[in-house]
PyMOL Python script that loads the backbone (N, CA, C, O; Angstrom):
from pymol import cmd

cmd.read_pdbstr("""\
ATOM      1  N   UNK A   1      25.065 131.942  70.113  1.00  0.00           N
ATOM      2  CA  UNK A   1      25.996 133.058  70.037  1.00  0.00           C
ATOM      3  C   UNK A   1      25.415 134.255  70.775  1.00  0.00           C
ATOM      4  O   UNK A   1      24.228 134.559  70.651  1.00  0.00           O
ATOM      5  N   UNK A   2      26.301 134.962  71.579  1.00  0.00           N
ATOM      6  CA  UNK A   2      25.462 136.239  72.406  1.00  0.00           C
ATOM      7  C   UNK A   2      25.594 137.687  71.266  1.00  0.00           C
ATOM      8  O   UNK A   2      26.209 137.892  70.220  1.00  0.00           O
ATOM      9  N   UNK A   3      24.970 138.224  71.842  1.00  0.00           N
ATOM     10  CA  UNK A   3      24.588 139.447  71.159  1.00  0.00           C
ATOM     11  C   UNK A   3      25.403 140.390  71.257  1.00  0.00           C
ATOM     12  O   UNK A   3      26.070 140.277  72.285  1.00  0.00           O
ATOM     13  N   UNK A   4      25.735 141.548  70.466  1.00  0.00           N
ATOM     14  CA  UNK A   4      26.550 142.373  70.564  1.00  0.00           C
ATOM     15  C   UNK A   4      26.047 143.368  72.009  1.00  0.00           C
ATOM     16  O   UNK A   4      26.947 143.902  72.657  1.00  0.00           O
ATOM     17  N   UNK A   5      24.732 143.542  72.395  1.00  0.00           N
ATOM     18  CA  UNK A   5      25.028 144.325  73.858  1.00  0.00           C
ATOM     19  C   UNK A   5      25.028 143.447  74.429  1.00  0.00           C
ATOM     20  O   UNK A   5      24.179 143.963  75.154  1.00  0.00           O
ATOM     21  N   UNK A   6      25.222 142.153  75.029  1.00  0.00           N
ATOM     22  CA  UNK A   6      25.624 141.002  76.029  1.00  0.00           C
ATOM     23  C   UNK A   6      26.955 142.016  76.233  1.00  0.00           C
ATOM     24  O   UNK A   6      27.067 142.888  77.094  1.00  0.00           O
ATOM     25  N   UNK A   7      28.169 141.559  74.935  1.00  0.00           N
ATOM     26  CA  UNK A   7      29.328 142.019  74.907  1.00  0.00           C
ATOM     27  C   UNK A   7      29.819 143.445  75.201  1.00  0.00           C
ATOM     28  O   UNK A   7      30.920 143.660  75.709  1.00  0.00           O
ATOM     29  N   UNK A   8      29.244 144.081  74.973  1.00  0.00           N
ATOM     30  CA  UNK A   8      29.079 145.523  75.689  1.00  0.00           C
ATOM     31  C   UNK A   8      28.988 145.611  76.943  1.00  0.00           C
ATOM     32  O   UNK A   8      29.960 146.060  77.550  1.00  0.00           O
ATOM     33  N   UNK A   9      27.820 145.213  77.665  1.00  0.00           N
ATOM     34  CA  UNK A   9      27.618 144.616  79.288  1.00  0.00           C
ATOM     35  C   UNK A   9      28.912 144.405  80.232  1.00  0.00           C
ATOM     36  O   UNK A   9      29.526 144.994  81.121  1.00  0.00           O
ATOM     37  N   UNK A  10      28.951 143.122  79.442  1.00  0.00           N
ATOM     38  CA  UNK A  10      30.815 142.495  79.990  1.00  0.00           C
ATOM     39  C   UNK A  10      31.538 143.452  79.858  1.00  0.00           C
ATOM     40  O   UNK A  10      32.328 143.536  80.799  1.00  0.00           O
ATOM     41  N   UNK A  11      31.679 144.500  78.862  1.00  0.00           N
ATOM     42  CA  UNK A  11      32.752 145.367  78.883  1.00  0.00           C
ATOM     43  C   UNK A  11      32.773 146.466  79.969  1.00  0.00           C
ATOM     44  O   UNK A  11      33.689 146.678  80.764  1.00  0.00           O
ATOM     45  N   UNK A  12      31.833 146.995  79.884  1.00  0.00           N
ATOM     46  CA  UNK A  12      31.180 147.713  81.195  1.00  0.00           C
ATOM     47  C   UNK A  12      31.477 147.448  82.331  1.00  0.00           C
ATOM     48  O   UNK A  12      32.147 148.313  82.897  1.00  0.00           O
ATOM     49  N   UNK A  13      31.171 146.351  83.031  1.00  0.00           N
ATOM     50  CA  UNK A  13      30.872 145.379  83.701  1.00  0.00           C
ATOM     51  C   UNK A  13      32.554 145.211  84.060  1.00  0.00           C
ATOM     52  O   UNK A  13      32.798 145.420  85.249  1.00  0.00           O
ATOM     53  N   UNK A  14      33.538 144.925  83.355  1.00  0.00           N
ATOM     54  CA  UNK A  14      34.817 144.862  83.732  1.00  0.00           C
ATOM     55  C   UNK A  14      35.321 146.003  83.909  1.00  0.00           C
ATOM     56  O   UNK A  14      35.804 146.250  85.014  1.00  0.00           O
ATOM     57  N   UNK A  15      35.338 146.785  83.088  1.00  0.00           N
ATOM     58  CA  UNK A  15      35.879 148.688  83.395  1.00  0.00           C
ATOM     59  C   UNK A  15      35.621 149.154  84.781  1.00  0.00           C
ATOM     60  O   UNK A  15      36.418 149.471  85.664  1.00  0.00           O
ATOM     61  N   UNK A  16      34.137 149.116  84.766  1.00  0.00           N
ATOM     62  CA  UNK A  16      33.534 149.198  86.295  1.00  0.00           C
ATOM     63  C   UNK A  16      34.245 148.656  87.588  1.00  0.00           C
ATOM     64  O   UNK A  16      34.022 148.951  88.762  1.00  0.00           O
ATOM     65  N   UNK A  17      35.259 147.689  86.996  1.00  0.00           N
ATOM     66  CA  UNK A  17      36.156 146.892  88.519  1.00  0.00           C
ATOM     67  C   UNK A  17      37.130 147.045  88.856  1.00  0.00           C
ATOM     68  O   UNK A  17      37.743 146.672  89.856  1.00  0.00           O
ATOM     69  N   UNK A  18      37.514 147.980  87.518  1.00  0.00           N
ATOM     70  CA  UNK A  18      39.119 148.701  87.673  1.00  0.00           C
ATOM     71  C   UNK A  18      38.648 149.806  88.864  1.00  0.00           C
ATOM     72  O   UNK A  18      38.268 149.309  89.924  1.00  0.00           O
ATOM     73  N   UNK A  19      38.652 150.823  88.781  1.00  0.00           N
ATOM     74  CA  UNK A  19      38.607 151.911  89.984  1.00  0.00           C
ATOM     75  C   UNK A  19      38.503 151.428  91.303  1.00  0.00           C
ATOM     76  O   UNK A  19      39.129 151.796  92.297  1.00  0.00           O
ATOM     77  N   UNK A  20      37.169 150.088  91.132  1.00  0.00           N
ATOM     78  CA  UNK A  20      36.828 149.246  92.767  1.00  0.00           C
ATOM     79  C   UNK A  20      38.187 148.835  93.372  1.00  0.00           C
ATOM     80  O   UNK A  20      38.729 149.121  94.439  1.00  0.00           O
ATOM     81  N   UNK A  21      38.604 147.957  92.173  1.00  0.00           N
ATOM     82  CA  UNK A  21      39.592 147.341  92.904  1.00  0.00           C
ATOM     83  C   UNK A  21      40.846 148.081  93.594  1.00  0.00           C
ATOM     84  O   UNK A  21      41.499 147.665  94.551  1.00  0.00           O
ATOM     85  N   UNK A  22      41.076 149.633  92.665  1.00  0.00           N
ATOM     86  CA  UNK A  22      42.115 149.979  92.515  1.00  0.00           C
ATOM     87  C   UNK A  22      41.821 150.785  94.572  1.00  0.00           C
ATOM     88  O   UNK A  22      42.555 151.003  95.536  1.00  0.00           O
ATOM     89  N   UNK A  23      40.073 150.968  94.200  1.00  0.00           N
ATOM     90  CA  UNK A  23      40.250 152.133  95.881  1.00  0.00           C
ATOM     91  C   UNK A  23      40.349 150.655  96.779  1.00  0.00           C
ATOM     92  O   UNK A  23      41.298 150.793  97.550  1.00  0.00           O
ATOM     93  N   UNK A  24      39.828 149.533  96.930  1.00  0.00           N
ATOM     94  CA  UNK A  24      40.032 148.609  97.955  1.00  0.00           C
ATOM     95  C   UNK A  24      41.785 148.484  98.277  1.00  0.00           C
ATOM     96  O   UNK A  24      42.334 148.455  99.378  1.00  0.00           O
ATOM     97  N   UNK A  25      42.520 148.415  96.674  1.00  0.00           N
ATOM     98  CA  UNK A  25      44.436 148.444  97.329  1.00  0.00           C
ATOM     99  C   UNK A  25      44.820 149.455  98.145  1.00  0.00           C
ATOM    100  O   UNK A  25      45.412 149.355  99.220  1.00  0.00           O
ATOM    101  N   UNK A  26      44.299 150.864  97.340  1.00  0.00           N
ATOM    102  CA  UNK A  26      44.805 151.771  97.894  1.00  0.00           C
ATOM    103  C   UNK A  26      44.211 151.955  99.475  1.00  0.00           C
ATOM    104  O   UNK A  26      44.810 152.559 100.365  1.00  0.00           O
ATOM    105  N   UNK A  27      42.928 151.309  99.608  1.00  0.00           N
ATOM    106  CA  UNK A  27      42.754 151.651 101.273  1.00  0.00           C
ATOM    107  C   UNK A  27      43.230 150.429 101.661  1.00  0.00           C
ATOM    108  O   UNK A  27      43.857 150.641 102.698  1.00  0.00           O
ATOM    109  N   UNK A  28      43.272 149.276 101.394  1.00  0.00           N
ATOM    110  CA  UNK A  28      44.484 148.391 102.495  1.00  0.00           C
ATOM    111  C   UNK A  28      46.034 148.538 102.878  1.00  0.00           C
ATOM    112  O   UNK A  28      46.568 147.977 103.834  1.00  0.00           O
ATOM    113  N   UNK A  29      46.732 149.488 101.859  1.00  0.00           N
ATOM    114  CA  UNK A  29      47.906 150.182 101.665  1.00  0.00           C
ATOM    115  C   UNK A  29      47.573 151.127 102.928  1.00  0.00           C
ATOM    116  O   UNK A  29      48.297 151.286 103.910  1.00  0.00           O
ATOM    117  N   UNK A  30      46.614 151.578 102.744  1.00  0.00           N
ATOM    118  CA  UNK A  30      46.668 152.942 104.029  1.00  0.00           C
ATOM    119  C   UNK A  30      46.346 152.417 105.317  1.00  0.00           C
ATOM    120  O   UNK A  30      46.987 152.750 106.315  1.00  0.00           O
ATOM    121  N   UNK A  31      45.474 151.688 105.350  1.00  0.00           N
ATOM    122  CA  UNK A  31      44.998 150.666 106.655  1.00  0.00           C
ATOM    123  C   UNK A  31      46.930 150.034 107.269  1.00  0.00           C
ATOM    124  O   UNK A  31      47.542 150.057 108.337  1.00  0.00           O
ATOM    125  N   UNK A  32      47.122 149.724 106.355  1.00  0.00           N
ATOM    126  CA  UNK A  32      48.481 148.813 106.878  1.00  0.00           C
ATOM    127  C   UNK A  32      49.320 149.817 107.038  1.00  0.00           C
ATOM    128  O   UNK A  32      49.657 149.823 108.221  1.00  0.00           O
ATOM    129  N   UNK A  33      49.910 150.803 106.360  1.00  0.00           N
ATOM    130  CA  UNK A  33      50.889 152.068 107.045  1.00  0.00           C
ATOM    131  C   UNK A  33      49.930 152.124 108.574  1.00  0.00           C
ATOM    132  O   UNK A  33      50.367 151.891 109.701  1.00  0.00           O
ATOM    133  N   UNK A  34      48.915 152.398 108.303  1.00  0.00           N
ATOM    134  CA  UNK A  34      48.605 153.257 109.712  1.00  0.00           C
ATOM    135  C   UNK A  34      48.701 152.356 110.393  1.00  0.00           C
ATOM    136  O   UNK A  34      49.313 152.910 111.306  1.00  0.00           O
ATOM    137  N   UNK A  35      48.524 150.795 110.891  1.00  0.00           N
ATOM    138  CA  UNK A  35      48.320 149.910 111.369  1.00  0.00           C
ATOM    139  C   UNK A  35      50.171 149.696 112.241  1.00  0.00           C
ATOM    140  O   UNK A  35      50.522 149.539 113.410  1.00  0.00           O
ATOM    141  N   UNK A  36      50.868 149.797 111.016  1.00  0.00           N
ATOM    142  CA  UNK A  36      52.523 149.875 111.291  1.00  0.00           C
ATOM    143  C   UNK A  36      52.914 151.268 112.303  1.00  0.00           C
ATOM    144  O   UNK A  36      53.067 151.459 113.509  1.00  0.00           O
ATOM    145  N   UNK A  37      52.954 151.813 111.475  1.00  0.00           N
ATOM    146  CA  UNK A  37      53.063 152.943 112.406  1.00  0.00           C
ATOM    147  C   UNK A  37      52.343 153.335 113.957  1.00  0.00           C
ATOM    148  O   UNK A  37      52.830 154.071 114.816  1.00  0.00           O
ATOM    149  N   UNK A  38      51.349 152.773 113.997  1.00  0.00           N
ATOM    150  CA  UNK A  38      50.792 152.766 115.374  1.00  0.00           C
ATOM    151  C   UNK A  38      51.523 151.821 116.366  1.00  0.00           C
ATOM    152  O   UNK A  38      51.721 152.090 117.551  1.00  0.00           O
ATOM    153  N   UNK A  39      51.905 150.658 115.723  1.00  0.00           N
ATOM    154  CA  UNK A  39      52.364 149.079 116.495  1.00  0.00           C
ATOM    155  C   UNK A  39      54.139 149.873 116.680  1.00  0.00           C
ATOM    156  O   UNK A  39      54.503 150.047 117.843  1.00  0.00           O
ATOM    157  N   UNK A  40      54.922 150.213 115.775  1.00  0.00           N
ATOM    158  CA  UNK A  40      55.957 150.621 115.589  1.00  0.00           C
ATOM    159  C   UNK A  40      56.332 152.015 115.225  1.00  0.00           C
ATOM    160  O   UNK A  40      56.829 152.213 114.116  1.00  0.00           O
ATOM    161  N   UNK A  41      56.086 153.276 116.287  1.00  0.00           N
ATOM    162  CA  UNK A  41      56.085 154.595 115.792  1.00  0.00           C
ATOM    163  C   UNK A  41      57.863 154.823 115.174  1.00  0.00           C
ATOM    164  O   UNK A  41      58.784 154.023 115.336  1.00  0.00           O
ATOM    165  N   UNK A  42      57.907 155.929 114.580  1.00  0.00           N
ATOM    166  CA  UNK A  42      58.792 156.193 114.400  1.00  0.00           C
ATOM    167  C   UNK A  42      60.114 155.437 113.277  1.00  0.00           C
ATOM    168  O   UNK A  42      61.242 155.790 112.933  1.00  0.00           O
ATOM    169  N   UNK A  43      59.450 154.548 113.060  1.00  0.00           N
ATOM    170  CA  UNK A  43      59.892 153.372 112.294  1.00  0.00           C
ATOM    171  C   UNK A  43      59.851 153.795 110.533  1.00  0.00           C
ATOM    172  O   UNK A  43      60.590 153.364 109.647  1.00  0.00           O
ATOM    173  N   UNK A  44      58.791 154.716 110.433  1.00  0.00           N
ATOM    174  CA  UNK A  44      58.687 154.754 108.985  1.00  0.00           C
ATOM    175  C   UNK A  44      59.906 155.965 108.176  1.00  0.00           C
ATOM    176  O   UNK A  44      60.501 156.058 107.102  1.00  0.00           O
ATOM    177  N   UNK A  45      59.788 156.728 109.450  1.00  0.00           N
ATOM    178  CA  UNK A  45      60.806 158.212 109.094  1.00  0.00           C
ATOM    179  C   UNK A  45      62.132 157.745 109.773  1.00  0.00           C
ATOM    180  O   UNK A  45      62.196 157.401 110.953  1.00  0.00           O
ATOM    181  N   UNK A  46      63.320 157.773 108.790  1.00  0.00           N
ATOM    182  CA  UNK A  46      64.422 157.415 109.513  1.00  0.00           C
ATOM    183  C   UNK A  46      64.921 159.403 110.179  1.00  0.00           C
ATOM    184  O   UNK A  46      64.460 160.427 109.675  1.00  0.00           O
ATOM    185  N   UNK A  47      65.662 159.362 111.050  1.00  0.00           N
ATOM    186  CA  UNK A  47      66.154 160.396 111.426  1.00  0.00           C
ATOM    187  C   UNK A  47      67.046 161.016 110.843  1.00  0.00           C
ATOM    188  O   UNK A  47      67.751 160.135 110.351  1.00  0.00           O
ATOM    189  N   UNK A  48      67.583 162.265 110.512  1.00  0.00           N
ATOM    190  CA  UNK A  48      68.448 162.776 109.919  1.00  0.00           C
ATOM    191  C   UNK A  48      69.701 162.933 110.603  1.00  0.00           C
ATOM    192  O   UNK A  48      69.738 163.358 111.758  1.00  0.00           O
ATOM    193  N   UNK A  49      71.129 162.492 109.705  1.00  0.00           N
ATOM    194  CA  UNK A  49      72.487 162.738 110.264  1.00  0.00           C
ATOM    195  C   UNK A  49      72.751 163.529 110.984  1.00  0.00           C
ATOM    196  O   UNK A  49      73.911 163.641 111.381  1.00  0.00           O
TER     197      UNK A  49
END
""", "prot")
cmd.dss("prot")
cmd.show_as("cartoon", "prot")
cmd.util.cbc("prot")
cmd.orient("prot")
């Protein structure tokens, strides 16, 4: 049976991967707008009536 700070560790240890993961989406989200918008300008803003 593991120990109560093993289980602590792991908890840590997972919390710690939320923020990682969350900045790796948010910079492939931005990588890919900018990536679009360079290949296809003008594409993201439609023009006004």
């Amino acid at each position: 049976m593991q120990k109560k700070g093993d289980n602590q560790s792991y908890l840590l240890r997972y919390l710690s991967l939320g923020p990682v993961l969350l900045f790796a989406l948010l910079s492939f989200t931005a990588v890919l707008l900018i990536v679009f918008n360079y290949l296809y300008p003008d594409l993201l803003f439609h023009p006004l009536p």
